[in-house]
Each structure stands twice: as C-alpha cells, then as structure tokens.
N, C-alpha and C positions, 0 to 999 in steps of 0.2 A: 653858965657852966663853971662858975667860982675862975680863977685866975690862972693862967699859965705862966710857968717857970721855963723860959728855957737859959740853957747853960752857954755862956761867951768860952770863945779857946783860952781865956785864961782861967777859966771853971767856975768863972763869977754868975752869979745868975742875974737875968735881968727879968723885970717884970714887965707885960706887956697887956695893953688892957684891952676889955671887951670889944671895943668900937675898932682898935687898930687892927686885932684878927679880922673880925670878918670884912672891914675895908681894904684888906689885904688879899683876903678868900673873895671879892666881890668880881673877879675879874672870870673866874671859872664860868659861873652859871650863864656870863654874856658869852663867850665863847662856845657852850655847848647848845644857847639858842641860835645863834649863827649858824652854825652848821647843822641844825637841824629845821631852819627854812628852806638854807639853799640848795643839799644833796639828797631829803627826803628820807633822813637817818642812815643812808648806803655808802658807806665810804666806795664803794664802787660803783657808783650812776654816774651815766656822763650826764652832763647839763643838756636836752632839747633831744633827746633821745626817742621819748614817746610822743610830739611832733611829727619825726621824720617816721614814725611807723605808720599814722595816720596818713600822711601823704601817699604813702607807698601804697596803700590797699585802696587808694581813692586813685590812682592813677595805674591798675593792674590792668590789663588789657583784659578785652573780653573776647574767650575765642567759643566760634559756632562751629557746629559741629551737622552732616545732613544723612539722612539713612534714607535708600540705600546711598554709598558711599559714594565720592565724588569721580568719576570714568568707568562706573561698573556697567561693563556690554552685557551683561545676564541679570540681570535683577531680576527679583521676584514683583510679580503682579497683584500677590493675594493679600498683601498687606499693607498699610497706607504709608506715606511720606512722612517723616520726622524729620522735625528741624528745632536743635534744641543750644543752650547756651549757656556759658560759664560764666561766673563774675562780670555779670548785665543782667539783661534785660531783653527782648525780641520788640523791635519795635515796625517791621515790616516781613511777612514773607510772600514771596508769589511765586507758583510753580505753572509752569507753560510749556505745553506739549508741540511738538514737530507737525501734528493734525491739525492743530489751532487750540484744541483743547486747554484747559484749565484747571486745576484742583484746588476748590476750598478748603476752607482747613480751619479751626482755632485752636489760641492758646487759652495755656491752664493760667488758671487764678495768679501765678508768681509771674506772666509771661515767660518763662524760660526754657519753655517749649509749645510749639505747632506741631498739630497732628491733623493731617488731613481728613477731610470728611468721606472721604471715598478712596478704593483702592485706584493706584494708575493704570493703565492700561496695558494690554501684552503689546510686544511689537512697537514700542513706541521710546522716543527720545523726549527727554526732559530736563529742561532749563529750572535750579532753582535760582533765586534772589532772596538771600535774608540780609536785615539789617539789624544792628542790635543799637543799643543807646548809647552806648560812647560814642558811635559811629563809622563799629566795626562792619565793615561789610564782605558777602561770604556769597561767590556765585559757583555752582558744581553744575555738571551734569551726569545723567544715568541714562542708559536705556534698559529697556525690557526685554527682557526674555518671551520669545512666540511659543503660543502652546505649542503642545507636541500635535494631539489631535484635536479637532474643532464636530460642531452641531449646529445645525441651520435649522429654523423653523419653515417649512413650507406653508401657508395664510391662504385663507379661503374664508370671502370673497377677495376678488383683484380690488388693488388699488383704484380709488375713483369710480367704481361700478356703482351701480343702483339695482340694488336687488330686491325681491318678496320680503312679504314682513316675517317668513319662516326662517328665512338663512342667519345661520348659527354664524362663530367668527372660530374657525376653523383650524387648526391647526397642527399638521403633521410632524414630525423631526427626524430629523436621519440620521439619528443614533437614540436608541435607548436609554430611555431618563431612567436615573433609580433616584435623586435626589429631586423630588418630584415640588417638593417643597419648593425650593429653593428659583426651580424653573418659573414655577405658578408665580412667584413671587414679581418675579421678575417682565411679568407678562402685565400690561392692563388694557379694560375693555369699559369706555363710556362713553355716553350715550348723551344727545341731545334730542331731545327731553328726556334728563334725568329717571335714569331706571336701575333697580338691583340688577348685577349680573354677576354671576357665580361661573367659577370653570368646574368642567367636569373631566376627570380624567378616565377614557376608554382604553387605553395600554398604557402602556412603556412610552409609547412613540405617538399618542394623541392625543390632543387635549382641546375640547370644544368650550364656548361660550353662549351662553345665553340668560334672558331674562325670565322670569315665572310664566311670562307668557308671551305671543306672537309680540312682534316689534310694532309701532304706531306706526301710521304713514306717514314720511316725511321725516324720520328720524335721522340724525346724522351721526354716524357712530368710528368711534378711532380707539384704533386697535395702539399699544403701544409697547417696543420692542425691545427693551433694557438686557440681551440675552449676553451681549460683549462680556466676554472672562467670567460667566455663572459656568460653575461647576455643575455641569447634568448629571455625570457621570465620574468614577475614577480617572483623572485625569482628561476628559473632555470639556472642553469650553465654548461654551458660546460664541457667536463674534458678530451677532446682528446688533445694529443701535438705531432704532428708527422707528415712525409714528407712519400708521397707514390711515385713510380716511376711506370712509365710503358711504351710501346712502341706501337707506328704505323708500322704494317707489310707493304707490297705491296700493293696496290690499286687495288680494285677488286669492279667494278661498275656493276650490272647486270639490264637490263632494259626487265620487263614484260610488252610487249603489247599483254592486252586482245582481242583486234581485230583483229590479225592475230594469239594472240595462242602463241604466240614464248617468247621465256627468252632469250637474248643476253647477254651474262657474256663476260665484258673488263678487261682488267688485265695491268696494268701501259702502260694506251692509246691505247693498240691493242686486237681483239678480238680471244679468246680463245674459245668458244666454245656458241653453239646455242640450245637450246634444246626446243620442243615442250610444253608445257604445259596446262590446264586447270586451267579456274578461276571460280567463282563464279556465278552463272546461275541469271535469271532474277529477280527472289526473295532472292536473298542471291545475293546480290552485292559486291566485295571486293573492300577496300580502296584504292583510288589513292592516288599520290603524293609520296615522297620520304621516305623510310623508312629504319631503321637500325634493323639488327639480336641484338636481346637482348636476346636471350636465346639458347641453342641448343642441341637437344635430340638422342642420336642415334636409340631411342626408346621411345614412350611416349602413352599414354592413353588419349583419345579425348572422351568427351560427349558432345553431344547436351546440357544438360541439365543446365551447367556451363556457356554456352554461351548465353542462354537463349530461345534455341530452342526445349525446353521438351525431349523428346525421340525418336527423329527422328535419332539418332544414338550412338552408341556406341561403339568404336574400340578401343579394349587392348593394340596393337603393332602398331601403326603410326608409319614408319620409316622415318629416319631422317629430324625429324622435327626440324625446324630452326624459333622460334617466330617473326613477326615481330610489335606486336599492344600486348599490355596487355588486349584488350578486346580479343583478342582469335585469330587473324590469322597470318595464319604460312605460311611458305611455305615449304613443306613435300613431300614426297614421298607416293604414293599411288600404292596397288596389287589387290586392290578388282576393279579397274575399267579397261575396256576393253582398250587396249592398242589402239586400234580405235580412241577414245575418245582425246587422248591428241594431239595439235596441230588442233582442229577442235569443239570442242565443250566446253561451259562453265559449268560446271553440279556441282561445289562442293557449298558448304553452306560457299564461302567469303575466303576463302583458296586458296593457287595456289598451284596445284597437279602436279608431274611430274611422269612416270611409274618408279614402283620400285617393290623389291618383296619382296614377307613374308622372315620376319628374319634378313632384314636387312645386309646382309653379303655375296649380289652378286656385287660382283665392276663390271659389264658390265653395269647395269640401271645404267639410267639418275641420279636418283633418288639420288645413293649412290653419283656419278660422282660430283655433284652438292654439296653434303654434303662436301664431301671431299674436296674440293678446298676452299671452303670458313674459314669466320673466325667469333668471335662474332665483332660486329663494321662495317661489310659490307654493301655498302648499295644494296639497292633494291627498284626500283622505278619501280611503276605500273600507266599504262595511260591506256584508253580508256576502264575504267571497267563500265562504264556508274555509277560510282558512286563520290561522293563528297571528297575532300582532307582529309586526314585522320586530326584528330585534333593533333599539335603538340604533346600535353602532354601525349597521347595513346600512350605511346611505350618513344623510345627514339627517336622520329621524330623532334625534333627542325629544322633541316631543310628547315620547310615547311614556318616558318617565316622569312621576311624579315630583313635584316641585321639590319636595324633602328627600327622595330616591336623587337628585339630580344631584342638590348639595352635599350627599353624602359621598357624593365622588370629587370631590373637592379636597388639595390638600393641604389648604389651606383653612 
C-alpha cells in the first residue's frame, strides 16, 4: 500500500515501513480470535451456561397424574382408568379393587400413558399404583359410584341340572332391554361338544339360546354372565358376573299322535315304550308342533278358570303333570276318566291325558311310567290335533322356528 507518512509534535514526519505496520496491527486479529473461542461471539454469554440447562431438564421430576382423580367417592363406572405422565416415562401401573378385582390396562407407544382395558366397576373402591422411570411413584384412590337402578337375568336351566336335549338356556330380565345389542353381547352360551349357538330375542325382557338343532347327549353347556354395569336400558345396569354349568341327559323324544291316540317315547334312537293317550276334544283343540317340558309336578291343582275356561273344572291332585305351553298344557296323568277313553277318544280341555291313579304313588300306570322316565328339557311333539303350531314363545318351543327365522332374532 506505498509508505505511510505520519507527523511527529514537532511536524517532522517520520517514515514508517511496511513490516513495522502491520507488526504493529498484528496484535488485533489474536485478540479478536480469543474472544471469539471463549464467549461464542456474545459479549454477554456466561461461560457453562448451556451445561447447567442440560442438567436441569435431565433432573425435572416426573409428576403422574390418575383419572378418575385421587379421593373421588362418585366416580364414574362407564369409562376406563387413566394413568398418565409428564417428563418420564410409566414404568409400572396396577389397579386393585376392594372385591379382589383387578384392571388390565396398556400403555401407548411413548409409555406415558395406561388405559385400562375395561371399565371399573360400579360400587366399588380402587387402589391405583404407578411408577414412572425416574422413580416417581404415585398411589390414589377412587370409588364408584352405584347405579341408580339395576336388571337381573333370571336362567333357565338351574345351575348343575341335567336336562333333555330340547332345553334352550333361557333367559328372563326384570327390566326391559331397549339396548338389546349390548345385553346379547354380553351374555355367552358354549357348549361341549362344540356347536353354533345363536340368541334369539322374544321381547324386551327375553332372550333364549339354542343350537340349529336338538342338543347331543352328554353335552356340557355353560351359560356365561358378563351383565355387571351393561347398560340395558336408560340408565339401568346390569350387576350379575357369573358362569353357570349344566348338562344334557339321554335323549328322549316322545311323539303324541292324536289320530291314532298313541305317545311313542324314543330313547337315544330306539323305542322304549308306547302308551295310549287322550288329547283334547273338538272344542278344546291341543297345540301341535314340537314342544319342551318346562315344568314338572308330582302333583298339582288345574282350574279352568286360569286358563280361561270359567268353571268347567277343577281338580286338587292332577298327577304327574309335566307342562308343556305357559298358556296351560301339560301332559298329565288322569284317574277321573274311564280307562276306556285312552287310546280311542279325544275328551280333555287341550291336555294330553294318560291313565293314572289318585295319589300318585302306583308305579304300574301309564301315567306314573311316563313321569318317571322323563326329564325337564324333553321334547314332546303332538301332530294331528286338528290344531295350529303352538307359538314358539308359549313355552320353551323355539323349535318350531326355522333355523334362519331363529337367527334373524338375534341382535347381534
């Protein structure tokens, strides 16, 4: 850059050369590499600043958090348990009910929350435990809230029984289902040896089971009760939670033809025994089509008056009467009619009569013979009563519908 002139205080100039400038200037550019190692070009960065912000976010506590909230006496029942977590991770939860119960649950992909696989239970106290990975740990409790109003399923067959291979798995409610879905759902019905079984639903308030056809002999079938906290209805709940067992006896098929008079009782495919009987006379028609014993009396009291035929009779001791229609027909044993009568004439009021005697307690009748062998669940099918197919839902007759008519009451 040619030569610099600068002027001395006494205005002399002195001449100063190349190499002495900028050995002169060399001190700047080490000075602004220094401070631009050590403060990162910031005249205001403290030194080990970004350090201490690292530590601080590696040493944040993790706090959990659990839904419902930790001492709430009303909770809700209809939604599951949440247990979820801030700056962690979830590395245990367990929820444990005052019943003994217990709630599954998993967490999402980040762990930083559990959701239980099931809603809790109404009525009920709960113990949570979560732990998180720093080693936060978080115990609450909640209780539930009791429905307001509840529904019971009434079961048919009893517990433990052995029944015919007709008997359906039966089941009443004592409240009106509108979410019919929901009940079905919650109901199941299998079967050893393996068999389709479809529900059918007959109202509001019943709902039957069965397979396409009569049950095997020897079947072992369990009913099971998942009803606790299902909504049936607006605001009604469930509260059964239980599995019932029962069993299929022998197979015992008995077919009443009114037209010759006769009952043939089959016993696992061969016939055991034939016996005369009486059906129902011209005005008093008895139901055809296939029907199941639902009830059974070693003795029972029969009115006209019940069945709706005023006072055209009334007997104290019917022996063993065997129901087969909730409108009223049995098939029973009869001592008041001439022993003439059975195998040759129709004469009772929709009943099928066989001879038997007062008291009940001669094993030589038909009557007792017929009691005896049988089971509740058997079936009994009547043809040529000159009357119309009994309506499935009279009795425990599903039966009489077709396999595709049966599933189409299903609402599921």
């Amino acid at each position: 850059m040619g030569d610099s002139h600068i002027s001395n205080r006494s205005g002399q100039s002195e001449k100063w050369s190349r190499r002495g400038i900028l050995a002169a200037l060399g001190a700047v550019p080490a000075a602004t590499l220094l401070t631009g190692c050590g403060g990162g070009g910031s005249a205001d960065a403290s030194p080990g600043s970004g350090a201490t912000a690292s530590v601080q976010a590696a040493t944040k506590k993790a706090v959990v958090s659990v839904t419902p909230a930790d001492g709430a006496t009303k909770a809700g029942f209809t939604t599951p348990v949440v247990v979820t977590v801030t700056d962690g991770t979830l590395t245990s939860v367990k929820v444990t009910g005052n019943d003994g119960s217990t709630l599954d649950g998993s967490y999402n992909d980040a762990r930083t929350t559990w959701t239980s696989s099931k809603n809790p239970y109404s009525g009920t106290t709960y113990t949570v435990k979560a732990t998180a990975e720093s080693g936060t740990a978080q115990t609450s409790t909640f209780t539930t809230t009791a429905p307001g109003e509840t529904f019971v399923g009434y079961f048919t067959p009893e517990a433990n029984s052995t029944s015919g291979v007709g008997m359906p798995v039966s089941i009443n409610f004592s409240h009106a289902v509108s979410d019919r879905a929901a009940v079905q759902k919650a109901i199941t019905v299998t079967a050893e040896p393996a068999v389709e079984i479809v529900g059918h639903w007959f109202s509001d308030t019943r709902l039957d089971f069965r397979p396409e056809t009569y049950w095997a002999a020897g079947t072992k079938i369990t009913l099971g009760l998942r009803l606790r906290d299902v909504q049936g209805t607006d605001g009604v709940y469930g509260v059964q939670s239980k599995d019932v067992t029962f069993h299929i006896g022998r197979e015992q098929i008995s077919t009443v033809d009114l037209g010759t008079r006769q009952m043939v009782v089959e016993r696992d495919g061969g016939t055991v025994a034939t016996y005369p009987v009486s059906g129902g006379d011209s005005d008093h028609t008895t139901w055809s089509g296939i029907m199941v014993i639902s009830e059974r009396f070693k003795q029972t009291r029969m009115e006209s008056s019940t069945v709706g035929l005023g006072d055209e009779y009334d007997i104290s001791d019917v022996p063993h009467a065997q129901r087969l229609t909730t409108s009223g027909t049995f098939v029973h044993g009869n001592y008041w009619a001439s022993t003439a009568v059975f195998g040759h004439q129709n004469t009772s009021h929709g009943c099928v009569g066989l001879h038997d005697a007062k008291g009940a307690n001669d094993t030589s009748v038909d009557g007792y013979k017929f009691y005896d062998s049988s089971l509740l669940g058997d079936v009994v099918i009547v043809k040529n009563s000159g009357e119309k197919t009994v309506e499935p839902s009279n009795g425990l007759n599903g039966w009489n519908l077709s396999w595709s008519d049966w599933k189409a009451g299903s609402a599921l």
